[in-house]
C-alpha positions in Angstrom: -20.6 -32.7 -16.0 -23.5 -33.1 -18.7 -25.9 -30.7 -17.0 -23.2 -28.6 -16.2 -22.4 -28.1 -20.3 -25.5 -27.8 -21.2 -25.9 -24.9 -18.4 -22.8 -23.3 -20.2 -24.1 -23.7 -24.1 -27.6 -21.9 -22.9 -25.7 -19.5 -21.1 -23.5 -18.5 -23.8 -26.5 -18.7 -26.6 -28.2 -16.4 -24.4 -25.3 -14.1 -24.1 -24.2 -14.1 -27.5 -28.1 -13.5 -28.8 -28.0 -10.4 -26.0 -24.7 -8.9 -27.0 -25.6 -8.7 -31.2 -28.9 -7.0 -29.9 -27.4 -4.4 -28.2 -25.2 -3.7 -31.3 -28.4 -1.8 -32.4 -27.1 1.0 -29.9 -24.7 1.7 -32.1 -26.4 2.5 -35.2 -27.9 5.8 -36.5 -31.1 6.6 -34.5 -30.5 3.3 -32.3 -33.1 1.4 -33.7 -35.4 -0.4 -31.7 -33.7 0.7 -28.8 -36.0 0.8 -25.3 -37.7 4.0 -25.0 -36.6 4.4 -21.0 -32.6 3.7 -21.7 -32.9 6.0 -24.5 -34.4 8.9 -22.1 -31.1 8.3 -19.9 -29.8 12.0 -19.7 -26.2 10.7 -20.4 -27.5 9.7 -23.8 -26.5 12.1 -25.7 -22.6 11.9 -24.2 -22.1 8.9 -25.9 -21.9 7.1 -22.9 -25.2 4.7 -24.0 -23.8 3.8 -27.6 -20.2 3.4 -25.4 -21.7 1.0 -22.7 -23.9 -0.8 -24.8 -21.4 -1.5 -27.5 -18.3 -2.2 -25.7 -20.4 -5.0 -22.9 -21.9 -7.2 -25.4 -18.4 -7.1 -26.4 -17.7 -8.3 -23.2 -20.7 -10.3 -22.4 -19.6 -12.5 -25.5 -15.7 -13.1 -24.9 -16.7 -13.8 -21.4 -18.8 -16.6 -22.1 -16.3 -18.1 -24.4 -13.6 -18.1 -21.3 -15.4 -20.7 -19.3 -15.0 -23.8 -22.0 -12.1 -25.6 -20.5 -11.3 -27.1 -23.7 -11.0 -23.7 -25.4 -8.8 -22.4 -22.5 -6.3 -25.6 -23.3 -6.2 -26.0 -26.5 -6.0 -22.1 -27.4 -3.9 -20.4 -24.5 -2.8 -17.5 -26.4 -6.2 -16.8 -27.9 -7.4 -16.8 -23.8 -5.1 -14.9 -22.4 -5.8 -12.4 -25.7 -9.6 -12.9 -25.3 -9.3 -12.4 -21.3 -7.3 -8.8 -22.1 -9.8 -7.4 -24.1 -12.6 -8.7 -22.2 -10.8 -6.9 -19.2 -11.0 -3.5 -21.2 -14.4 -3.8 -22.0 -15.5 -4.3 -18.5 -13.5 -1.2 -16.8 -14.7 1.1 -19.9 -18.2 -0.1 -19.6 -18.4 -0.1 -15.7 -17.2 3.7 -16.1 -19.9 4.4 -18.3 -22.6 2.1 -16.7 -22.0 4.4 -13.6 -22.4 7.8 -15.4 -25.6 5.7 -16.8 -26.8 4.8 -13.5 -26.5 9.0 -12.4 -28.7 9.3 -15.3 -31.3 7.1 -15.0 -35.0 8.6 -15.2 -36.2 5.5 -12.6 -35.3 7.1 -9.6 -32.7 6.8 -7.1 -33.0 3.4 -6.4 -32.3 2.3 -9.7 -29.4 4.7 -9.7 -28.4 3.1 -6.5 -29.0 -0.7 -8.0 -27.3 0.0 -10.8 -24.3 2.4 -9.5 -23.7 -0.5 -7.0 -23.5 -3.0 -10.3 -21.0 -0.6 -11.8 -18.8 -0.5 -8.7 -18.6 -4.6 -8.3 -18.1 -5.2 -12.1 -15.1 -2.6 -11.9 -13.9 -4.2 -8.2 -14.1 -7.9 -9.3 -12.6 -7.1 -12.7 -9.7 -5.4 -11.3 -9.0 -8.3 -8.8 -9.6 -10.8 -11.9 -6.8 -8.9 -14.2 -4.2 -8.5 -10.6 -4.6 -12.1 -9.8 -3.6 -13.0 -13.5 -0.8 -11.1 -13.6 0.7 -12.0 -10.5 0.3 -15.9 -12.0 -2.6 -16.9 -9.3 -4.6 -18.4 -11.7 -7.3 -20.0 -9.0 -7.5 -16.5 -7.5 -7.9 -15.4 -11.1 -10.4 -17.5 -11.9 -12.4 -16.9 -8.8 -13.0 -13.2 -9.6 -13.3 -13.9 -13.1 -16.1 -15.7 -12.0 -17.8 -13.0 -10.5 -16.9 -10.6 -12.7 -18.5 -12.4 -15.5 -21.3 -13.1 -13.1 -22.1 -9.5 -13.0 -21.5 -9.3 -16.6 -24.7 -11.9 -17.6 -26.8 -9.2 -15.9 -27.2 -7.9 -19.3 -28.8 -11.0 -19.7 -30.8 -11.6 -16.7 -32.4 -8.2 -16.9 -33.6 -8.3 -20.2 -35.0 -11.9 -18.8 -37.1 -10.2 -16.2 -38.4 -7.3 -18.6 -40.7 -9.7 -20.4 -42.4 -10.7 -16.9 -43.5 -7.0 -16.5 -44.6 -6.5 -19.5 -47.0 -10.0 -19.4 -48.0 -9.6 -15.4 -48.9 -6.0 -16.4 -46.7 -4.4 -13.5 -46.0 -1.2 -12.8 -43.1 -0.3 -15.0 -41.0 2.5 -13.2 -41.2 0.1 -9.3 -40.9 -2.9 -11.4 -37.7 -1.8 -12.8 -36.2 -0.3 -9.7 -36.3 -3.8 -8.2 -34.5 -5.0 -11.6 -31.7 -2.7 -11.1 -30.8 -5.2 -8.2 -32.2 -8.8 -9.1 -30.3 -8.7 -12.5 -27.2 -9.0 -10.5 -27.6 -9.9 -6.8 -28.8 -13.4 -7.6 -26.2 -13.5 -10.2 -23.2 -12.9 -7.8 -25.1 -15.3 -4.9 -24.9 -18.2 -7.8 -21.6 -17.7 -8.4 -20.7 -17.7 -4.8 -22.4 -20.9 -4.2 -20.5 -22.5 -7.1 -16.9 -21.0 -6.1 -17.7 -22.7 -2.8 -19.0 -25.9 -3.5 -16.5 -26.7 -6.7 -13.6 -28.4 -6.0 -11.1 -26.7 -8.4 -11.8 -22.9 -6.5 -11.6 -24.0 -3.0 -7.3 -23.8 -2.8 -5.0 -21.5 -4.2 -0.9 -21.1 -3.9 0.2 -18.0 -1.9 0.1 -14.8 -4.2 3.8 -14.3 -3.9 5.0 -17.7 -5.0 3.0 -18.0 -7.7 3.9 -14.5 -8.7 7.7 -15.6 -8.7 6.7 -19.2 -10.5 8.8 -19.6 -13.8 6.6 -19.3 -17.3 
């Protein structure tokens, strides 16, 4: 339980540090802003400023979700949070795929990245049905992976650095990003929806839809 919270308080430092530094996306000029994302030829939509602010939106509610302590004591602030954090993730999935279609790596990264975009929408969508049919183990589940593919934002901008300090090859480098900032996330989460005891059961979708409260 010790390791598992201390897993939780560096993921959610992480996130929260990640989502103010892509506020800068949303300022005149985009300060500081990485010279490749910038080149994206959907920048100039507003589709960058758009995904970039609206998911560190996300990225931070999300991590705030997973503190059971939160969740008990503050119901109506989760079930707030959770709505919002919903809405950020289908807006920025929509604009993360027009990103993807306009990414100057190639088509892999398009591909890496479009396919991102389609499982943060999918698992998302089955988060928000789950908890409004009252299956909150189901909801929990794809909340799980949603918010799995959500920390991506985090795990790329963890592997970034390693290029940059091996002295790889930027544009092959990144195409393999656009995949190992969320594949591995998603595997993770699978193994821990399997192997923890409070995601392995849930009531029939239909009773719990027609449970009072």
């Amino acid at each position: 339980m010790k390791l598992t919270r201390v897993w939780l308080w560096t993921a959610t430092v992480l996130a929260v540090a990640i989502a103010l530094s892509a506020y800068r996306y949303l300022l005149p000029g985009m300060p500081g802003s990485a010279t490749n994302i910038v080149a994206n030829h959907f920048t100039n939509t507003g589709a960058l400023a758009l995904h970039a602010g609206i998911s560190a939106t996300a990225l931070m509610l999300g991590a705030l979700q997973f503190f059971p302590r939160f969740r008990a004591r503050r119901p109506t602030w989760h079930r707030r949070a959770g709505t919002v954090y919903v809405i950020c993730c289908l807006v920025g999935g929509c604009a993360a795929l027009l990103l993807a279609c306009g990414t100057t790596s190639g088509p892999i990264a398009t591909a890496g990245f479009g396919l991102l975009g389609l499982c943060w929408l999918g698992s998302t969508a089955n988060a928000w049905r789950y908890a409004r049919a009252r299956d909150f183990v189901r909801h929990r589940r794809w909340m799980t992976r949603s918010y799995a593919l959500t920390f991506a934002a985090v795990t790329l901008r963890l592997y970034l650095p390693v290029v940059f300090i091996a002295h790889l090859a930027f544009t092959p480098s990144y195409q393999a990003i656009s995949f190992l900032a969320w594949v591995p996330n998603l595997i993770v989460a699978e193994l821990w929806l399997r192997f923890s005891a409070g995601f392995r059961t849930s009531p029939p979708l239909a009773a719990a839809a027609q449970s009072p409260g």
